[in-house]
VOBA-1610 file (N, C-alpha, C; in pm, whole numbers, padded with zeros to 5 digits, always signed):
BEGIN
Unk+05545-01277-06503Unk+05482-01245-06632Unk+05512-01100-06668Unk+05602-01092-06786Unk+05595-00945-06790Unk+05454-00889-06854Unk+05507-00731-06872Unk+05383-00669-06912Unk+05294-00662-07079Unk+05378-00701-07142Unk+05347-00750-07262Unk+05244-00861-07295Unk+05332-00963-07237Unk+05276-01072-07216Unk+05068-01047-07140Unk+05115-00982-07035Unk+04975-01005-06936Unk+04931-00898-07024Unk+04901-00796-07110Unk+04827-00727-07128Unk+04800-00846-07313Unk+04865-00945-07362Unk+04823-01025-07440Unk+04688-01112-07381Unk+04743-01174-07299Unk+04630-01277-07225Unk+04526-01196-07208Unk+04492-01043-07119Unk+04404-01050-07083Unk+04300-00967-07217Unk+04379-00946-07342Unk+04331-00902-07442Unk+04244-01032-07488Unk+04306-01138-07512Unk+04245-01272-07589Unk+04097-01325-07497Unk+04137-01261-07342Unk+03990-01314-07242Unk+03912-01208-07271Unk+03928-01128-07292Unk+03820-00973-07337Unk+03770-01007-07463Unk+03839-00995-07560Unk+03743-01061-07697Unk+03686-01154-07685Unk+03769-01301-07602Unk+03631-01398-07567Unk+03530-01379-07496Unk+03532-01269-07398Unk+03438-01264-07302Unk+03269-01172-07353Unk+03368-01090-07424Unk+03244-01005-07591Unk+03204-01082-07653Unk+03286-01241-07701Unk+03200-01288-07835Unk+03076-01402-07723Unk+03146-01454-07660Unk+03039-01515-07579Unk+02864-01417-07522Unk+02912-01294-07494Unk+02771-01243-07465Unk+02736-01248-07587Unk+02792-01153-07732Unk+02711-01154-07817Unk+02606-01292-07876Unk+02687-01406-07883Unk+02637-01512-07879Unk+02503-01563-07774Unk+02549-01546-07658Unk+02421-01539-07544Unk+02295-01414-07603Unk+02272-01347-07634Unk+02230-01279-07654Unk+02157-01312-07809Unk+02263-01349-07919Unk+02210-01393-08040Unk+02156-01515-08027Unk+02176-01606-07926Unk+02076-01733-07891Unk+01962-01714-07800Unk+01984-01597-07798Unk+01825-01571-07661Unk+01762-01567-07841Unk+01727-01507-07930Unk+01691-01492-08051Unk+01638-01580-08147Unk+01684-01680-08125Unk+01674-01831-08156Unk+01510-01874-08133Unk+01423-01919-08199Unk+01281-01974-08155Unk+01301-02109-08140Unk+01280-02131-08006Unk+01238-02238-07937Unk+01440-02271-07880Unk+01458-02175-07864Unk+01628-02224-07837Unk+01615-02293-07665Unk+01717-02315-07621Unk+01705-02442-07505Unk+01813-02402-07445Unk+01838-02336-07357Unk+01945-02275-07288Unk+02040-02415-07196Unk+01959-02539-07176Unk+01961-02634-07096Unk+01991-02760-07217Unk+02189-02785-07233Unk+02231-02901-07268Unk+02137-03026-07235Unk+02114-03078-07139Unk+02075-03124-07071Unk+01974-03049-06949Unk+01925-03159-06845Unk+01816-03067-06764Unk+01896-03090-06620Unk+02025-03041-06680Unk+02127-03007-06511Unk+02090-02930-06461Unk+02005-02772-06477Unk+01968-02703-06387Unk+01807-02744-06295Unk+01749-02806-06384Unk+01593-02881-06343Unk+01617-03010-06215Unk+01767-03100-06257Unk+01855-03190-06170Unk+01912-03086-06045Unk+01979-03006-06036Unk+01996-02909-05949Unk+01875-02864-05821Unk+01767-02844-05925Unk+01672-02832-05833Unk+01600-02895-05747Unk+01625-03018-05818Unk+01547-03126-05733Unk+01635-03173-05625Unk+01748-03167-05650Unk+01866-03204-05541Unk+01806-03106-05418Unk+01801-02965-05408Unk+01737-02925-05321Unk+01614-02992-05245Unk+01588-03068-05271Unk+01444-03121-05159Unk+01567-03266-05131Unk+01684-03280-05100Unk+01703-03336-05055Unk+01734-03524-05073Unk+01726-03592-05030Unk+01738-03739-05104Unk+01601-03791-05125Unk+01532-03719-05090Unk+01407-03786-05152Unk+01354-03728-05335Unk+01475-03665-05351Unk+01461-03596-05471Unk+01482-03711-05611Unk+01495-03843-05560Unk+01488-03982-05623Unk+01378-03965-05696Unk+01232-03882-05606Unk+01073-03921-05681Unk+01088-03806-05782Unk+01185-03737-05785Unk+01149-03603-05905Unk+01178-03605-05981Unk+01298-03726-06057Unk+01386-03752-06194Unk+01314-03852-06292Unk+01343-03780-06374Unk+01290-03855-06508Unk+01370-03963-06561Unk+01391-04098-06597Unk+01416-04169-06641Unk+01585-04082-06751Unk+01536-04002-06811Unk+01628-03939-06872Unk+01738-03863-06847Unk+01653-03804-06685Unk+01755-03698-06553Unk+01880-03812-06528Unk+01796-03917-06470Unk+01869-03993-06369Unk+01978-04066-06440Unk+02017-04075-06581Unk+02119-04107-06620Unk+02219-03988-06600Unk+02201-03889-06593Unk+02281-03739-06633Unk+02441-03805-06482Unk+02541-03770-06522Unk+02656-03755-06414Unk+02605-03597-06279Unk+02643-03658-06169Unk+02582-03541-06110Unk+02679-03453-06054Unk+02830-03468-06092Unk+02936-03353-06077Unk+02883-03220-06120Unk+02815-03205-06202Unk+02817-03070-06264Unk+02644-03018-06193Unk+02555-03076-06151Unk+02419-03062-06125Unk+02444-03048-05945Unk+02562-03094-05937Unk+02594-03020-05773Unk+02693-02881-05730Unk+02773-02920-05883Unk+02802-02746-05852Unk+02713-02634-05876Unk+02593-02655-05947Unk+02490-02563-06010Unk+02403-02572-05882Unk+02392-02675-05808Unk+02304-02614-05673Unk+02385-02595-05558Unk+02501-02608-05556Unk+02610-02490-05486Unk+02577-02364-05521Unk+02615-02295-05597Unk+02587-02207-05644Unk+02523-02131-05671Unk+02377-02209-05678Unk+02221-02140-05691Unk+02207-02088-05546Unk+02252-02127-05471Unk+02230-02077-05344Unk+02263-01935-05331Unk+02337-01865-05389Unk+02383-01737-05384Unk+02323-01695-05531Unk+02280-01729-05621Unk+02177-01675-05729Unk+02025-01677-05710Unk+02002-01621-05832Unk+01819-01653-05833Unk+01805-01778-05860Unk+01847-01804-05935Unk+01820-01938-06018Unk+01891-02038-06064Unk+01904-02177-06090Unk+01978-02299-06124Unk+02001-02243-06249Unk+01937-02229-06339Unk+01991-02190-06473Unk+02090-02082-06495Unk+02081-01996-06417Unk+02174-01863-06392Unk+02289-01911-06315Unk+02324-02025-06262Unk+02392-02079-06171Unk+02482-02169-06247Unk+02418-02221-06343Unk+02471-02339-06469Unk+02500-02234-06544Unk+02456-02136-06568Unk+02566-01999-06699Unk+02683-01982-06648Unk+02666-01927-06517Unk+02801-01868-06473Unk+02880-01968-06444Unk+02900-02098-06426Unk+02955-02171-06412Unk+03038-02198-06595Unk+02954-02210-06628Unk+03014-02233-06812Unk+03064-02153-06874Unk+03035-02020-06864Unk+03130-01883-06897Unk+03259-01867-06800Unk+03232-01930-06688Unk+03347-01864-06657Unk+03460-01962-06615Unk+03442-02117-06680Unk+03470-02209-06632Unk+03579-02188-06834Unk+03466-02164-06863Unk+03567-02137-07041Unk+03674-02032-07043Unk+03650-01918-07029Unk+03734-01840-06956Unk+03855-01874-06916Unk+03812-01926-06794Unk+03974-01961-06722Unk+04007-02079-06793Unk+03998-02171-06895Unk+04045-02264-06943Unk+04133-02220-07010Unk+04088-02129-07101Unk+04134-02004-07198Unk+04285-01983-07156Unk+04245-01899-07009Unk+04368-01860-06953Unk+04466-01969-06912Unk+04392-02102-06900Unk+04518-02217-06833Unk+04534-02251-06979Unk+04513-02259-07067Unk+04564-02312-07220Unk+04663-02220-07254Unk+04695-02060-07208Unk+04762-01989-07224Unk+04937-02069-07137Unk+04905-02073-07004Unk+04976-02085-06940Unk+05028-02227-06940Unk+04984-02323-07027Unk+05008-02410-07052Unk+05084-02423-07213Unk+05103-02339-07305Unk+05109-02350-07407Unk+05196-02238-07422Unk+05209-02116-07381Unk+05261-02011-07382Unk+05272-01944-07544Unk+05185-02003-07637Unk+05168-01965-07759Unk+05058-01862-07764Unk+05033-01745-07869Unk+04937-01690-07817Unk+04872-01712-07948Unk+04937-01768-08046Unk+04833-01808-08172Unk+04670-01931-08145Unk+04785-02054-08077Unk+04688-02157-08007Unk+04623-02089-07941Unk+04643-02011-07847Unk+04497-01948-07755Unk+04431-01877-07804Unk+04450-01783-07890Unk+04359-01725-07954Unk+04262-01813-08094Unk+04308-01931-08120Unk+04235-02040-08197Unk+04140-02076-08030Unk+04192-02114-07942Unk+04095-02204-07833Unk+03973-02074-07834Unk+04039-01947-07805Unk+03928-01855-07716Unk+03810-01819-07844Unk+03841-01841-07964Unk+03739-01801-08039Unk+03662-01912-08148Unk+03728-02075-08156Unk+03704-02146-08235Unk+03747-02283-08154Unk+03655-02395-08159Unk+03564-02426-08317Unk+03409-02359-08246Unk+03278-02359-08340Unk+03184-02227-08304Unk+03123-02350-08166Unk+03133-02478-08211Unk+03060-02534-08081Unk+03110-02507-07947Unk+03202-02505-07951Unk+03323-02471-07811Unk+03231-02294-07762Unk+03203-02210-07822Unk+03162-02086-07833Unk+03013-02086-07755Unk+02932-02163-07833Unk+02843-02178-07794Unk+02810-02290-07654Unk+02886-02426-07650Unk+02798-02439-07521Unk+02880-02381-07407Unk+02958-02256-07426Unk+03029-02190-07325Unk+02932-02079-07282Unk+02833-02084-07307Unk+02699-01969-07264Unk+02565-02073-07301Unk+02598-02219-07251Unk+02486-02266-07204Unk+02514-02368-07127Unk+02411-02389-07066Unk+02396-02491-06876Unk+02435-02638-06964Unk+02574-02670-06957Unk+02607-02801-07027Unk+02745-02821-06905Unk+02791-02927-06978Unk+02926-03017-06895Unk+03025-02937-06957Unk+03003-02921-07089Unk+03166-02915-07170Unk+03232-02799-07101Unk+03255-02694-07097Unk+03333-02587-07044Unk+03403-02630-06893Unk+03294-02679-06791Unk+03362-02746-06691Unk+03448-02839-06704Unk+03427-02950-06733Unk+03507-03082-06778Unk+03626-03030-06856Unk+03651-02927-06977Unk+03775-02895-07036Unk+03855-02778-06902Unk+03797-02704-06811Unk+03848-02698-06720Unk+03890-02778-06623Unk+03869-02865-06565Unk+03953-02977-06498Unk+04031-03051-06589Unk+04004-03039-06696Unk+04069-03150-06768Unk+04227-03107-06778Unk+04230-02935-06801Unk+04335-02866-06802Unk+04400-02863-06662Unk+04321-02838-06577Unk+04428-02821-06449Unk+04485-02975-06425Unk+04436-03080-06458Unk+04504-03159-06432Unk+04647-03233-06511Unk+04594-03138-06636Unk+04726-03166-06731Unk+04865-03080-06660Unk+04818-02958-06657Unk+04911-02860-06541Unk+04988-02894-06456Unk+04857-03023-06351Unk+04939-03078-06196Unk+05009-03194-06250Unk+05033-03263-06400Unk+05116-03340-06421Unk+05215-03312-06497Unk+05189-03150-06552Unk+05352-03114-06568Unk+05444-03084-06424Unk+05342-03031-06320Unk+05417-03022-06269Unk+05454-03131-06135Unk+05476-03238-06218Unk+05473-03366-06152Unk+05381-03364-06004Unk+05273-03331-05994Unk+05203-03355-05864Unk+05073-03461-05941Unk+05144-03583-05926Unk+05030-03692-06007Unk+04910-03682-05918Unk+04931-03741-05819Unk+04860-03747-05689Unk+04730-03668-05739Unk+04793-03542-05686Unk+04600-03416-05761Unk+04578-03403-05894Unk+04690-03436-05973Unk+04612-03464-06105Unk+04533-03606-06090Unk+04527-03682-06037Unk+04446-03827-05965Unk+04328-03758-05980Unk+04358-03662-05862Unk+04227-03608-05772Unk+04120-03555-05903Unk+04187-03449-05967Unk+04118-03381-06006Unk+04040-03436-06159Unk+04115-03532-06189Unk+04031-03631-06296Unk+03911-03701-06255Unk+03917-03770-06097Unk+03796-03829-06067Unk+03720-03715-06076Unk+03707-03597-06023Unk+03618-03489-06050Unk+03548-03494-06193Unk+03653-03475-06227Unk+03605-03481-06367Unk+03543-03573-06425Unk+03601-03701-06415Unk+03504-03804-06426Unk+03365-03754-06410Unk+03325-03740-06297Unk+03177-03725-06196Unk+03100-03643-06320Unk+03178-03562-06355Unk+03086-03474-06456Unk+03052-03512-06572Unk+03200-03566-06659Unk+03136-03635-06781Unk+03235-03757-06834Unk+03193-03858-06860Unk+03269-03984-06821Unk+03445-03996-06930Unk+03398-03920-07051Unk+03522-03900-07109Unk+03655-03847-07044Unk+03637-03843-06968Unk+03742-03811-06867Unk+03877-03886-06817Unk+03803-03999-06862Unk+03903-04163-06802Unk+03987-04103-06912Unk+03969-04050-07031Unk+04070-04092-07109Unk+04206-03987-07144Unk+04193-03886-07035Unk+04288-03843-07019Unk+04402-03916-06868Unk+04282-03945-06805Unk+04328-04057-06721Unk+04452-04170-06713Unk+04387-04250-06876Unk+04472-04329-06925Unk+04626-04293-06984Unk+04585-04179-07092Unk+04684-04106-07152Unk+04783-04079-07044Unk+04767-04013-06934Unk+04863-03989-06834Unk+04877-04149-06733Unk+04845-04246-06767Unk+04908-04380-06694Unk+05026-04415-06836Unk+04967-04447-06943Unk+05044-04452-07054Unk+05171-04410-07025Unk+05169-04259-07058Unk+05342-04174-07066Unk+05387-04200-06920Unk+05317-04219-06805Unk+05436-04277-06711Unk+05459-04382-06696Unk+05360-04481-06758Unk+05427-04636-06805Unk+05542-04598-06861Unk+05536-04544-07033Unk+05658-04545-07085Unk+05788-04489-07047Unk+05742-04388-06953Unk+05850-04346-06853Unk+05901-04402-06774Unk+05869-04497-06731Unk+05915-04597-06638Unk+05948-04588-06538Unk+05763-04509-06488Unk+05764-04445-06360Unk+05624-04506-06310Unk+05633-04639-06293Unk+05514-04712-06231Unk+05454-04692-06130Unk+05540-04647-06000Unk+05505-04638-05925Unk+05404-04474-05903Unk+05443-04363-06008Unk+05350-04294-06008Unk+05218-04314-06044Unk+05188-04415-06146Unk+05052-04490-06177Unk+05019-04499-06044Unk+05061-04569-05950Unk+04992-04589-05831Unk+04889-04471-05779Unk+05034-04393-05748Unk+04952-04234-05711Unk+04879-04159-05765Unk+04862-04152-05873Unk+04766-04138-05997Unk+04607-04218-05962Unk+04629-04345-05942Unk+04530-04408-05897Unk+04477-04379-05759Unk+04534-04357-05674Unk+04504-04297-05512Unk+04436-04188-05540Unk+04455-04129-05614Unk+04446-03990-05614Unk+04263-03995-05724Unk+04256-04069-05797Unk+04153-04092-05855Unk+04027-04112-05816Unk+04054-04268-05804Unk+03929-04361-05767Unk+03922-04303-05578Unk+03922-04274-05533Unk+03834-04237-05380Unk+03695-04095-05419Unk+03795-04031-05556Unk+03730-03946-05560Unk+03586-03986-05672Unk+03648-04009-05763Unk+03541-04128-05846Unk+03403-04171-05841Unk+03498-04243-05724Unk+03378-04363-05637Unk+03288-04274-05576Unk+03303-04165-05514Unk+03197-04075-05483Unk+03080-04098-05546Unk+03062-04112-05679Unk+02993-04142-05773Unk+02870-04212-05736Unk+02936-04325-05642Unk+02845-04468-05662Unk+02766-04444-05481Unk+02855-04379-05386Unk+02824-04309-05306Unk+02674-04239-05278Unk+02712-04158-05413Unk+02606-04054-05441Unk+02477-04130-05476Unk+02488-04212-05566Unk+02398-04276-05586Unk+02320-04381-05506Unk+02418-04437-05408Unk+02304-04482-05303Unk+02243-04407-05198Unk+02282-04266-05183Unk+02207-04176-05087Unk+02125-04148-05127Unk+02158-04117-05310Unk+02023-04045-05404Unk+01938-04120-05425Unk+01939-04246-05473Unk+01861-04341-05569Unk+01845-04445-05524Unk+01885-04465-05398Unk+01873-04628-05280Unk+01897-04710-05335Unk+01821-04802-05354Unk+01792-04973-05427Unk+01769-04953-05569Unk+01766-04835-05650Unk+01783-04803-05761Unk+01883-04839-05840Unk+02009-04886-05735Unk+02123-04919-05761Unk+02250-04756-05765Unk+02383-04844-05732Unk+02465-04757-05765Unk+02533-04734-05895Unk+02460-04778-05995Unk+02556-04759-06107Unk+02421-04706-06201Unk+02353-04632-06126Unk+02221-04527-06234Unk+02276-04485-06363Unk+02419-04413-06355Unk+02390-04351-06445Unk+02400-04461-06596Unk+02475-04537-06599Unk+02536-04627-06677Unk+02393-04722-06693Unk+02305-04767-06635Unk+02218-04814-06645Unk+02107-04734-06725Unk+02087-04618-06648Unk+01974-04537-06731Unk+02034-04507-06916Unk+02103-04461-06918Unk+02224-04411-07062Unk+02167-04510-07157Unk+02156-04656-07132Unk+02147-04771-07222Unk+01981-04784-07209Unk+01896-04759-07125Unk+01788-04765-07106Unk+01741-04629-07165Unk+01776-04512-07203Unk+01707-04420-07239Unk+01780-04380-07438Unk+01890-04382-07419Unk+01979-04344-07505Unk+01986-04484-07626Unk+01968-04473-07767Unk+01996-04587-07844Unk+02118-04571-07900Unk+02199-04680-07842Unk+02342-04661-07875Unk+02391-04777-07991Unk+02521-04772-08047Unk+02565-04820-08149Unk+02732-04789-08147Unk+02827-04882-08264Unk+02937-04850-08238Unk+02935-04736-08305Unk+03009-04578-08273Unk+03031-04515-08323Unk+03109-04516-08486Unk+03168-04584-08435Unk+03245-04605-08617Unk+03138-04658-08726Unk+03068-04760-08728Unk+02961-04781-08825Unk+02832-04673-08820Unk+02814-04647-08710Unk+02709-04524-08710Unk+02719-04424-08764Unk+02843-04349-08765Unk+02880-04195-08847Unk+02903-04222-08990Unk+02908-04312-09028Unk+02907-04365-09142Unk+02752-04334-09220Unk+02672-04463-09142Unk+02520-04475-09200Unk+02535-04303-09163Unk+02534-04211-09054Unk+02449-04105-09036Unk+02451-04032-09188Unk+02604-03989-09234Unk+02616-03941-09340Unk+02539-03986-09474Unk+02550-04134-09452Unk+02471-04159-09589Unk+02316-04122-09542Unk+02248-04092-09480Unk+02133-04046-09427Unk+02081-03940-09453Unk+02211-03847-09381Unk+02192-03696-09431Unk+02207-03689-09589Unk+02305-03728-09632Unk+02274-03700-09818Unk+02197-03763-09885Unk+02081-03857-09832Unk+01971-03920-09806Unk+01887-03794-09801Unk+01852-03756-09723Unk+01732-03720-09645Unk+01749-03519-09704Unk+01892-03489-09728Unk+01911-03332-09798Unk+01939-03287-09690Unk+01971-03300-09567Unk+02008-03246-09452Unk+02141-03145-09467Unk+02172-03074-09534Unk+02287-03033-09576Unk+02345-02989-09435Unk+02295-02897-09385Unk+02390-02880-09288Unk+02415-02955-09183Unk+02347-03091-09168Unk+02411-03157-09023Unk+02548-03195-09114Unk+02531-03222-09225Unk+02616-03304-09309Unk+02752-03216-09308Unk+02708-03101-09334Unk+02872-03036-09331Unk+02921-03010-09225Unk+02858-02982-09161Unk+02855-02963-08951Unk+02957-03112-08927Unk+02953-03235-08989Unk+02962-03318-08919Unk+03102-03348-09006Unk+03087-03280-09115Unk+03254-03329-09189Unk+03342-03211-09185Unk+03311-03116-09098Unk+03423-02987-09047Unk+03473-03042-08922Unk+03357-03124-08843Unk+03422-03158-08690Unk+03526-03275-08727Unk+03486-03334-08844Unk+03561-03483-08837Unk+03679-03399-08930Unk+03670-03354-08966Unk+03811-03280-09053Unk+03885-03207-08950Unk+03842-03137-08839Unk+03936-03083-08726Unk+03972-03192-08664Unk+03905-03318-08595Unk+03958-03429-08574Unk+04106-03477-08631Unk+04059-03547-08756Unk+04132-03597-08847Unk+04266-03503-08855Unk+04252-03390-08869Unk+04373-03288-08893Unk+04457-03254-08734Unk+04380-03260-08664Unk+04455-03242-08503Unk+04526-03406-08491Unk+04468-03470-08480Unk+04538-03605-08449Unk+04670-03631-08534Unk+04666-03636-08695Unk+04756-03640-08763Unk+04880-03547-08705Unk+04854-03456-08705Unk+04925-03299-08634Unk+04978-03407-08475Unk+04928-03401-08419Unk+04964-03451-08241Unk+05054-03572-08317Unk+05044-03664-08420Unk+05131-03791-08443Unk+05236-03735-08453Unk+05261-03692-08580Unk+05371-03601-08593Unk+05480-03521-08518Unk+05445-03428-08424Unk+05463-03370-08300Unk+05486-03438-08156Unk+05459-03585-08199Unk+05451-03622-08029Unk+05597-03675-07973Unk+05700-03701-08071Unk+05834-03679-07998Unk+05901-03553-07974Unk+05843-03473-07972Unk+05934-03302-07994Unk+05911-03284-07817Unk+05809-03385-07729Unk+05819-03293-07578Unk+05719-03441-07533Unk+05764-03463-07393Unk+05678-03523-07317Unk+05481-03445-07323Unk+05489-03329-07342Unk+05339-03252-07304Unk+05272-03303-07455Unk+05356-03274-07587Unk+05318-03311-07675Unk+05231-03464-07680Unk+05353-03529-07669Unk+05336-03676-07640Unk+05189-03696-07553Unk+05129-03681-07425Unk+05055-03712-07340Unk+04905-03629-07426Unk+04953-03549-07515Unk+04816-03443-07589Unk+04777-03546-07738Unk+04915-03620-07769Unk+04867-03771-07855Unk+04777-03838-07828Unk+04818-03891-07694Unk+04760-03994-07673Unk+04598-03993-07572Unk+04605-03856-07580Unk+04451-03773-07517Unk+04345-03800-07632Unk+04395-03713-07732Unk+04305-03743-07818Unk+04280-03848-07878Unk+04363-03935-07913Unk+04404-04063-07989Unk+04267-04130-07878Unk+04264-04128-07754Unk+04205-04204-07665Unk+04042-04130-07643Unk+04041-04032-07660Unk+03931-03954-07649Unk+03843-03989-07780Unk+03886-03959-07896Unk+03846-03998-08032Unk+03796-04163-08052Unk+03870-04260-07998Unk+03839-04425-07981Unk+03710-04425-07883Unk+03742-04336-07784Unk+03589-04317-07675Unk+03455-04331-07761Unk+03470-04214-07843Unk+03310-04126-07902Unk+03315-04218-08007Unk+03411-04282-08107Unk+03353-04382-08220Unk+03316-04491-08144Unk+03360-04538-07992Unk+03391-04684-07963Unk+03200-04725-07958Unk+03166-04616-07892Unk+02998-04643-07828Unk+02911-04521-07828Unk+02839-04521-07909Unk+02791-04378-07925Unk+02628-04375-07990Unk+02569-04219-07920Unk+02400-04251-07943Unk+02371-04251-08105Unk+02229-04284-08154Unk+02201-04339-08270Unk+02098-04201-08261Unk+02102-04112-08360Unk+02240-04095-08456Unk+02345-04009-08392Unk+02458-04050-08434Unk+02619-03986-08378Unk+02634-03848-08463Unk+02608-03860-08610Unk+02667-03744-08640Unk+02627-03589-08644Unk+02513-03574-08561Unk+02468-03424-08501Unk+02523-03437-08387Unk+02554-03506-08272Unk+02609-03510-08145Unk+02753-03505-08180Unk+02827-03554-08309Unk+02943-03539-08278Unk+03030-03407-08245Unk+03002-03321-08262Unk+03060-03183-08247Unk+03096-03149-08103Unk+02954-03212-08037Unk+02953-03156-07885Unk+03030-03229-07813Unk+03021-03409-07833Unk+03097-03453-07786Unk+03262-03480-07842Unk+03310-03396-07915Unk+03445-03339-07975Unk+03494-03235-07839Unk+03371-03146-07787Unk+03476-03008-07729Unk+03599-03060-07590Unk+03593-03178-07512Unk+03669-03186-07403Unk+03781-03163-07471Unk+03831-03251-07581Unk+03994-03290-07613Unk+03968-03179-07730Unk+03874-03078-07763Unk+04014-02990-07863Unk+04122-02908-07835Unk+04143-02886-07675Unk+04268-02812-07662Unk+04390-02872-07698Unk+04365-03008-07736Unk+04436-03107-07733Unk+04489-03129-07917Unk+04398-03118-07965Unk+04346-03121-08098Unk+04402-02981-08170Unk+04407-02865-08095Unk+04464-02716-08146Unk+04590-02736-08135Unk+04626-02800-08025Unk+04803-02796-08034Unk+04873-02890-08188Unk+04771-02977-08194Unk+04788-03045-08354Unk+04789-02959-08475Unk+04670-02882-08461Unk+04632-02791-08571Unk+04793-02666-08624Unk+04775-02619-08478Unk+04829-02506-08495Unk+05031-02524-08519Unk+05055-02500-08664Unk+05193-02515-08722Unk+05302-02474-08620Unk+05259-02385-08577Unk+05403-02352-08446Unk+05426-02397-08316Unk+05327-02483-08331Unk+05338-02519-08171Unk+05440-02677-08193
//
């Protein structure tokens, strides 16, 4: 890397690393703000008392994926606190994504779109959530399949999985392009490399949750969460909000679907110019079918959040030079 270059990158992680505190800081400000996506650091804690920590989850906990609620009580162990344990994990898990989107893209327009936009990406990167982790694995594993090591890109998707289930669908995207490559036998290894790690999952869940069954989380989700197909749902939501005067979920929800809509078109276009192109098609193409296919009631305030895994995917669409 020459010196140009590295004093670019580590310029674009310095302005991100400023706008994120200011943000942490302008959301401490917030009345009644919720530092906790979810209650992964409250899940964290209870993991500490061990497997009997089954009697401490709420109906609502026990659906949560517990990839990300075990690195936060890794971690708490050397902090004060689970919540302080789930920050630093999300700041600095965005961060280095930052930097692997660099090194993956070698554009410094696209990275400087990832490190400062879209504002949701900003924000749950300075709070105890999945997204910042999950778009970090999601990246290193795009990485270990440029650089043909399917095998740990396997690996490192089941990880990902564990944390947040959209994950398969970069999964797929990379069985796809080596289908069409007509490299089957890497599917295999791809799969080796996956499901052992995966399955941990179901593992976990009979140490955690006994006779609760191993498939909690997928059980609780439908038992706590009111779901619907995403495609007819974002529909009604909108007519709801211009219903009800909600103006801003309403525009909130037709900027995310307009970066959608505009990245995908963008990735169609683009996806014969490079194999990386191609596999960032069919990410989103597959990621986007995910969140309309089955999604909570109502979808269109959640859609933003569940947009952030695949927009690195989505910027390479956006952005004209890439």
């Amino acid at each position: 890397m020459n010196k140009s270059k590295f004093i670019g990158i580590i310029s674009i992680i310095l302005v991100a690393l400023a706008l994120r505190i200011l943000v942490t800081f302008y959301q401490g400000t917030i009345p009644n703000f919720r530092i906790q996506q979810d209650n992964y650091a409250d899940y964290a804690t209870a993991l500490s008392r061990g497997f009997s920590s089954r009697y401490f989850f709420t109906a609502a906990d026990a659906r949560l994926f517990p990839g990300y609620p075990i690195l936060i009580f890794l971690l708490s162990r050397l902090m004060l606190s689970t919540v302080a344990a789930g920050y630093i994990i999300s700041l600095l898990s965005s961060l280095s994504a930052i930097y692997l989107f660099w090194l993956l893209t070698e554009n410094a327009l696209a990275t400087w779109i990832f490190a400062i936009l879209p504002p949701i990406w900003i924000a749950q990167s300075v709070k105890v959530a999945t997204e910042p982790v999950t778009v970090l694995l999601l990246l290193i594993s795009v990485i270990l399949y440029k650089k043909k090591k399917i095998f740990y890109s396997g690996v490192i998707l089941g990880l990902a999985t564990d944390v947040r289930l959209i994950s398969v669908c970069l999964l797929a995207a990379i069985a796809l392009r080596l289908l069409f490559s007509k490299k089957r036998h890497e599917i295999v290894n791809l799969t080796l490399g996956f499901m052992p790690v995966f399955s941990l999952l179901f593992a976990y869940n009979y140490l955690v949750f006994g006779n609760l069954g191993i498939f909690q989380q997928f059980h609780y989700n439908a038992v706590v969460v009111r779901t619907s197909v995403g495609f007819i749902q974002i529909f009604k939501d909108f007519v709801n909000a211009i219903l009800k005067k909600e103006y801003r979920t309403l525009l909130s929800g037709f900027f995310y679907i307009l970066i959608s809509m505009w990245g995908i078109i963008g990735l169609y276009s683009k996806r014969k110019l490079s194999d990386f192109n191609n596999l960032c098609y069919y990410w989103a193409l597959l990621s986007l079918l995910f969140i309309f296919a089955y999604g909570p009631i109502p979808l269109l305030g959640e859609y933003r959040r569940f947009l952030v895994p695949v927009i690195p995917a989505l910027i390479l669409g956006i952005v004209p030079s890439f």
